[in-house]
N, C-alpha and C positions, 0 to 999 in steps of 0.2 A: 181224377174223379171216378168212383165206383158208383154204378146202379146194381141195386139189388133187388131182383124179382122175385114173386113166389105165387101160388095161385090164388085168382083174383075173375071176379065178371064183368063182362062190361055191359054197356049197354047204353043208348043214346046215338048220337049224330057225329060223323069226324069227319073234317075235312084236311085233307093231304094238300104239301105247299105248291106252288108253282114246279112244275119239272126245271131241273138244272140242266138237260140235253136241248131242252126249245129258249132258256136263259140267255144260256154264254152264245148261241147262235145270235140269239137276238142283241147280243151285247156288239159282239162282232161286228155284223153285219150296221147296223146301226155307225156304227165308228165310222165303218165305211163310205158309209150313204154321204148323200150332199142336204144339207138342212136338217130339223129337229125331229129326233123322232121320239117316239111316246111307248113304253112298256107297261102295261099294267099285267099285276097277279106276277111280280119277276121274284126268282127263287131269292132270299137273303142269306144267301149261304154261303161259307168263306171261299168257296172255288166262285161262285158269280160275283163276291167282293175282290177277289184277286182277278178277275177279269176286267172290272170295274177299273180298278188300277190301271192293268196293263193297258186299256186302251188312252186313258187319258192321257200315257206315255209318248203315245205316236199320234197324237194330236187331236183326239177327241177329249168331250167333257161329259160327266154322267153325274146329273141330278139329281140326288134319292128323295127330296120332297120332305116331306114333314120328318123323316127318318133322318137327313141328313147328319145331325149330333151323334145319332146311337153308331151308323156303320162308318161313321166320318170317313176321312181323305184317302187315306195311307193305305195300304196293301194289307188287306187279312190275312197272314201268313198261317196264322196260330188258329188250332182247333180249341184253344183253352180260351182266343179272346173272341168278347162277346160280340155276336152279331146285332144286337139291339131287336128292338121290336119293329124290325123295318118292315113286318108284314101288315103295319098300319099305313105306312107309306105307299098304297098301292099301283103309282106309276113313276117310272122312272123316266127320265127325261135326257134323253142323247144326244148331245150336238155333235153332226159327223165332222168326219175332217174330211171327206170328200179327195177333192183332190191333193189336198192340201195331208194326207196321211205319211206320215215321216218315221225313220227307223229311231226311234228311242235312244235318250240321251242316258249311256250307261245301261245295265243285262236287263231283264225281262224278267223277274222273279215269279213263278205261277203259282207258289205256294205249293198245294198238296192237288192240283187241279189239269190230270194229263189231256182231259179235253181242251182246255185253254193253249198245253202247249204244243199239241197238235194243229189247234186249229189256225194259231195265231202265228206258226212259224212259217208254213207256207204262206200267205198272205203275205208277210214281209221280205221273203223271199222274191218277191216281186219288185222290190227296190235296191239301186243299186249300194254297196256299202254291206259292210258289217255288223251283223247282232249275236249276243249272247244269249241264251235260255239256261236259266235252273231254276231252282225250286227247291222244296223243303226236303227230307233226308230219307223218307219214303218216294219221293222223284225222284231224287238222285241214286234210288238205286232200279228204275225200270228201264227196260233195253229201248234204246234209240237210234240202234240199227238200222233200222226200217227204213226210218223218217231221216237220217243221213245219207244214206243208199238212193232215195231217191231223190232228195235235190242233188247230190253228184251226178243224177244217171239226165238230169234234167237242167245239169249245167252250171249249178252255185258248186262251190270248195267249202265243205263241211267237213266240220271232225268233234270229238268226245275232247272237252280240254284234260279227259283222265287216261286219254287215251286207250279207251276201253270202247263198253258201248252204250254208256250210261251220262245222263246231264251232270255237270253243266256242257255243253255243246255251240258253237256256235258257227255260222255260214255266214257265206259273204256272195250276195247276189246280181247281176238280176237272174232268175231262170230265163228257161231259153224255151218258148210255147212249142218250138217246128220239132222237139224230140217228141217219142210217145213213152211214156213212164209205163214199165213193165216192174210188176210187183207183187208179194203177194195178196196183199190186202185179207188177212184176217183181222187186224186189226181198223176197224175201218176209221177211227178218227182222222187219222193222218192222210187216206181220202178223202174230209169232209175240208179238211183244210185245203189240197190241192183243186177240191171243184171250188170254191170260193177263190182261192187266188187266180182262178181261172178269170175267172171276171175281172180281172185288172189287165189280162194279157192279151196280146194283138194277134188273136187267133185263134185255133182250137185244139185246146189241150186234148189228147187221150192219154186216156187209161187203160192197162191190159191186167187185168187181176187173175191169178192163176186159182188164187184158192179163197173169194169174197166170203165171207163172216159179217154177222152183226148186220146184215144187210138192212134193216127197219132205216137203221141209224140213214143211210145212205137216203132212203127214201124219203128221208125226213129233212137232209140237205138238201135235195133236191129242189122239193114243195118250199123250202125257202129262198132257194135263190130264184125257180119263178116264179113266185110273190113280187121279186123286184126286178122280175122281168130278163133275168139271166137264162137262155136257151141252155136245156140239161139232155142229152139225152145217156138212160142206161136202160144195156139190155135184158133179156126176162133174166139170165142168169146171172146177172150181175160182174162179169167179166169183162165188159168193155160200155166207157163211158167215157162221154166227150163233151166238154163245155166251152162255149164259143163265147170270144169276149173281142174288146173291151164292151164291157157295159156299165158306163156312169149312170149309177140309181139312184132315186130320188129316195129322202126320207120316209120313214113310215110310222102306221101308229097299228100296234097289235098286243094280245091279249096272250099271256105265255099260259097254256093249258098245263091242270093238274098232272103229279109227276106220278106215272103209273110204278117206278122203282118202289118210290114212299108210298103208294097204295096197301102193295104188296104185304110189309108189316100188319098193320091193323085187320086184313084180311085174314091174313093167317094165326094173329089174334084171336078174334073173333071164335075160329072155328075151331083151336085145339084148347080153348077155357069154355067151351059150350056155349058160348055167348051170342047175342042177337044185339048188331052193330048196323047202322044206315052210314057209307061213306059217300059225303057230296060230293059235287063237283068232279065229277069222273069224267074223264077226256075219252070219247066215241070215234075221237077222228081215226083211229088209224095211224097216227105217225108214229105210236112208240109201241114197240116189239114186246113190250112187257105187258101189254093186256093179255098175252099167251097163257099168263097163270091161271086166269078166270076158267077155261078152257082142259086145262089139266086140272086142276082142283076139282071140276064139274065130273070128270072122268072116273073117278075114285068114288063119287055121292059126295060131292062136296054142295051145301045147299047156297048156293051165291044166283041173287035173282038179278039181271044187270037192265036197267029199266034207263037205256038208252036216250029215251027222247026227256027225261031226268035229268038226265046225267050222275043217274046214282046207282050203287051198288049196295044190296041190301043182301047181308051176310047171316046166317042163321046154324050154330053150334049144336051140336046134339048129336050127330048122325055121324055114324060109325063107317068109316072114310077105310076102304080095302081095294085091291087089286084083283079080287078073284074074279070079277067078272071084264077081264083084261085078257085081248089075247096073249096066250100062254101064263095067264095070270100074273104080273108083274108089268107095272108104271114104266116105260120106255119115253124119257123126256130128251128130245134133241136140243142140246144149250148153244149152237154157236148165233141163233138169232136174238137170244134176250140173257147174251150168261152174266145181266148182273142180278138176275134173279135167284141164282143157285144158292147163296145163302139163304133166304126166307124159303126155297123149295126143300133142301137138303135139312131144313129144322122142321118141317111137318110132316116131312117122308119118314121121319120117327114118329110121327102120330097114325102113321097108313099101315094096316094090316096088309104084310106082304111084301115084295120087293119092288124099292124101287131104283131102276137104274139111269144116272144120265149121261149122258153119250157125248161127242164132241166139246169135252169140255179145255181141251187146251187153252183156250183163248180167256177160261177163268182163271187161269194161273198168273196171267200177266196184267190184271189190272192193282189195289193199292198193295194187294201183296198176292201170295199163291193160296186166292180161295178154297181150292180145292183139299193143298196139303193143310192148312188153318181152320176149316170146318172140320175135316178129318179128325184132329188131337184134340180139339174143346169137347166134339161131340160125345166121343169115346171116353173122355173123363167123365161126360154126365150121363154115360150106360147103355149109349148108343151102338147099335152093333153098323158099323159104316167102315165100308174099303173102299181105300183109293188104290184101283187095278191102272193107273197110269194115263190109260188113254177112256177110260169109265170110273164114275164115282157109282158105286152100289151102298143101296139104307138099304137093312133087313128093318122093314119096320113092323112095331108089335103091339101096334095102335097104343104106346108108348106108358108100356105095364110098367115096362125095366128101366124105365129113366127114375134119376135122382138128380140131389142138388149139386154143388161143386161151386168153387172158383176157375174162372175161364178167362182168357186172356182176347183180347179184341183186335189186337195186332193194330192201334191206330185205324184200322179198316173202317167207315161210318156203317156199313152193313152188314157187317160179323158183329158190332155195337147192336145193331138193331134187331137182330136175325134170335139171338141166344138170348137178348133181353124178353122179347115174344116168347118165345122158349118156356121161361120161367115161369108164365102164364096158365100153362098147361098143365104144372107140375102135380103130383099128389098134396094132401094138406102136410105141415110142416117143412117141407123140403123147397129152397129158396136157393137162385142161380147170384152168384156176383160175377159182374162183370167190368174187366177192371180197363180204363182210360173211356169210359164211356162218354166223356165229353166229346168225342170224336163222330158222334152221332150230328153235330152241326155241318158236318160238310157238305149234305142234302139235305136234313131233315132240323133244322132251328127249334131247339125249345120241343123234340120227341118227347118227352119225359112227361112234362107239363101238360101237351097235348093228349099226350093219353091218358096220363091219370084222371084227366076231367071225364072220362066214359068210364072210368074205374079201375084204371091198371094199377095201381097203387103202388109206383115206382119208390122203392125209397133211393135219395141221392146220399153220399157220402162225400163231400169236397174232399 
């Protein structure tokens, strides 16, 4: 599928879907628990359908309600199949397996969705017996080092069945709680999964992280496990964390907050087509690392009013967005707490007069593909002056005179889909961006296109 953008205004009310980070938690954890529990506002999107899946593998059941037809049974593998209109469905209904949770008969497939096999491999690690993990062919090729390295270091026999360091993989368990897992934890999913299998284990796991990244993330497992009563302790720096179990948890019923990833898009919308946009339902709490864009956009004169006790953010285009009154003139963004932000920031830093540079961005290299070399070669076809220095991505940006149209590739990425689609929004009149596998925009964001063209984006689609 091709989308193709071109400039356009918007204008009106959008609301962004349930986050897929507070989802698949809640998916999880739910499996887990003992009795039914209740999700409303949960993402419908193919990584929390292939989570859906996998748990019902190891012996939970997940309800989708009046949606049940549209996301039916089976594992959503495919970005091309539809997720249905399950955002009319708006609670999902879990029956744990409790104690009763068992290693899956046959591999564990995650689809396109490395949180799922993060979080779900520890967890079953927990049991004794053999399991498989892969996934689709953007999985099978991200490094699993890590997350091998530390159930050996913690007592399961893991290996790559490619013999490398990539899925499919699989261990054979139980881990062993009395080691302490020393690691480096840039990537934190595969922490979020070890503090959760914590909770099944007959003691207190620690963690020694040498180099913690993506830390929100962590603080956002934490606040869930005690919700259900799981003892978490981490400390300011995030290098050492300890979670004390067993703790058999009762079911629950909670409310999956907007996904501040998918905010991001229409924000940045908004402000490089000039446009005046209201996004509802904006999540205040704190748990996701990505309201950090509000805060840098604000930096440059970006006009974003965040009206808190709302929960809305009211976006306002027009105002010529520069770094001069920056020390030493030039945008300095730290990415390892929210780098899946770096595509929607790295496509507006061409609309910002002046430089801007972000820092720590390794850890964007390693999620659907290497954001940083991928933003790189799209941007620079459509006139972007942008270097990737390695361990810094630098935008000369020119409050984005020198940009033009092109064909750009999305790399399967749902947020390189999203990022350069926004993009096109901005553009001068005649000049129009395509972007090509843009159906891959479902794996957070269900039916983007649609939802935005209703405030004006005026996506055209090409099957």
């Amino acid at each position: 599928m091709k989308a193709i953008a071109k400039k356009s205004v918007l204008s009106g009310h959008i609301t962004v879907p349930g986050s897929k980070s507070h989802t698949i938690r809640a998916l999880i954890l739910a499996a887990m628990a003992d009795g039914i529990s209740h999700i409303s506002n949960p993402l419908p999107s193919n990584d929390c359908l292939s989570t859906a899946a996998a748990v019902r593998k190891i012996g939970a059941d997940v309800d989708f309600g009046n949606s049940e037809n549209e996301v039916g049974n089976s594992n959503e593998n495919s970005a091309e199949k539809s997720v249905g209109n399950s955002a009319g469905g708006t609670v999902w209904t879990v029956k744990g397996a409790g104690a009763g949770l068992h290693l899956p008969d046959g591999e564990i497939d995650v689809g396109n969705s490395g949180s799922l096999m993060y979080f779900l491999c520890p967890v079953l690690s927990t049991l004794s017996g053999e399991c498989t993990f892969t996934g689709d062919e953007s999985i099978c090729r991200r490094p699993v080092n890590h997350l091998i390295d530390a159930l050996c270091q913690l007592g399961a026999d893991a290996r790559s069945l490619k013999g490398g360091e990539t899925p499919p993989f699989s261990f054979c368990g139980p881990i062993d709680v009395n080691r302490t897992l020393v690691t480096e934890g840039a990537l934190s999913q595969y922490i979020s999964g070890f503090m959760m299998a914590a909770s099944r284990l007959n003691g207190t796991l620690k963690m020694e992280l040498w180099n913690p990244k993506e830390t929100p993330y962590l603080t956002m497992t934490k606040l869930w496990l005690e919700s259900v009563g799981v003892p978490v302790n981490i400390s300011s720096d995030f290098k050492k964390i300890s979670v004390t179990g067993p703790v058999p948890f009762k079911a629950f019923d909670r409310a999956v907050p907007s996904d501040w990833e998918g905010v991001a898009f229409p924000l940045i919308a908004a402000l490089i087509s000039d446009s005046e946009i209201v996004i509802d339902n904006v999540d205040g709490s704190g748990s996701q690392g990505d309201d950090k864009i509000v805060e840098v956009l604000q930096s440059v004169g970006a006009d974003i009013e965040w009206k808190r006790d709302e929960e809305k953010l009211i976006v306002r285009g027009g105002k010529a967005l520069s770094t001069k009154n920056l020390p030493g003139g030039e945008l300095v963004v730290e990415m390892s707490a929210f780098p899946d932000a770096i595509c929607a920031l790295a496509v507006i830093a061409c609309f910002i007069e002046g430089k801007t540079v972000f820092t720590d961005i390794d850890i964007c290299r390693k999620k659907e593909t290497d954001r940083i070399k991928a933003m790189t070669s799209e941007l620079t076809k459509l006139g972007a002056k942008i270097v990737d220095e390695g361990e810094r991505l630098v935008v000369y940006g020119d409050g984005g005179k020198a940009l033009h149209g092109g064909e750009v590739e999305s790399f399967k990425d749902h947020r390189i889909v999203m990022s350069l689609a926004c993009m096109g929004l901005g553009l001068n009149e005649g000049d129009k961006i395509t972007v090509n596998d843009a159906e891959w925009c479902s794996v957070t964001f269900p039916h983007f296109f649609e939802v935005m063209n209703k405030i004006g984006a005026n996506f055209e689609i090409i099957q």
